[in-house]
C-alpha positions in Angstrom: 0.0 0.0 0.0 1.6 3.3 -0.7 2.5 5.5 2.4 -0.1 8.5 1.4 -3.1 5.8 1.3 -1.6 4.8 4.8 -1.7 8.2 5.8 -5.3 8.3 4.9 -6.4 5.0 6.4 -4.8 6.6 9.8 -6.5 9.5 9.5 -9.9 7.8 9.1 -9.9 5.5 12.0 -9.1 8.7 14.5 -11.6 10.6 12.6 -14.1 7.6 13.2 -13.1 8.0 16.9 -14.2 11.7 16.9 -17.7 11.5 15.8 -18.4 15.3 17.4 -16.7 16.4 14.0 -19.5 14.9 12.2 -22.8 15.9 11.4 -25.5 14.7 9.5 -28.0 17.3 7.2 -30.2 14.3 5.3 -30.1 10.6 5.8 -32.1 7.9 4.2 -32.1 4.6 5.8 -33.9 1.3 5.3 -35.4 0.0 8.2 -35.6 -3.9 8.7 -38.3 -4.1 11.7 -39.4 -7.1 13.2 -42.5 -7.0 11.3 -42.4 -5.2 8.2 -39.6 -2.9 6.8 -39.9 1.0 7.4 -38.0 3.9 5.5 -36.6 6.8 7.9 -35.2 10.0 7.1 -33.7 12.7 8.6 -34.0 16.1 6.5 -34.3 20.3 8.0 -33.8 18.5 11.6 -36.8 16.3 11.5 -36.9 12.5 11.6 -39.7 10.7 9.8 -40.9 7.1 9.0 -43.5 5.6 7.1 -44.3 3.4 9.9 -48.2 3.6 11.3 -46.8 4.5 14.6 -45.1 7.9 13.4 -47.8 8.9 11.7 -49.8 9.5 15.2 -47.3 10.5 17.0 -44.2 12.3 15.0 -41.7 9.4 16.6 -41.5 5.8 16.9 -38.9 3.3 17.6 -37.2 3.2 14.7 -36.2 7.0 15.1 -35.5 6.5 18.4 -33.2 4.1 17.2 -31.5 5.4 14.7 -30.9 8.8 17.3 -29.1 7.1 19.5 -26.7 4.9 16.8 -26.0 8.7 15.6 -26.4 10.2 18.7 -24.4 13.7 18.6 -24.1 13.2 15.0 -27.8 14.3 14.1 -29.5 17.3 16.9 -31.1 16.0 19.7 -35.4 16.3 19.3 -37.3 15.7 22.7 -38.7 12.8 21.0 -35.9 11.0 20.4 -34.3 12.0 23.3 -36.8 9.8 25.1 -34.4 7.1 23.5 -31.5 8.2 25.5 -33.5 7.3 29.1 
C-alpha cells in the first residue's frame, strides 16, 4: 500500500473515533423491523418514517433508534431523546 493511502487510512480511523466532528443534514435509511420494513429519514432536523406509529405521534422506535446509533451526530429532538433514558 503506498505510504499516502496509509496516511489516509490513519486519518480515518481517528476521525471515526471523533464523531463530534460529524454531522449529519439528510439521511435515508432502510429499516428492517421485526415486522415489516420502514424507511426513515432525517432532512431540516426532522426525523420521519413511514411506519403507522409515526404517523400518530411524530416518533416511533425506529427514530428513536437510529438517534441514539448517531447520537451527537444528528441534533437531539425531545422525541428521540426519550431514547436516550
Amino acid at each position: 500500500m503506498q505510504s499516502s493511502l496509509i496516511g489516509k487510512v490513519e486519518k480515518a480511523k481517528a476521525y471515526a473515533g471523533e464523531r463530534h466532528r460529524m454531522q449529519i443534514d439528510n439521511l435515508r435509511v432502510a429499516f428492517h423491523g421485526e415486522n415489516s420494513d420502514h424507511e426513515v429519514s432525517f432532512a431540516d432536523g426532522e426525523w420521519h418514517c413511514n411506519c403507522d406509529f409515526f404517523t400518530q405521534w411524530q416518533t416511533c422506535s425506529h427514530t428513536m433508534a437510529l438517534a441514539r446509533v448517531l447520537e451527537g451526530m444528528v441534533p437531539a429532538t425531545p422525541e428521540t431523546e426519550m431514547a436516550a433514558v
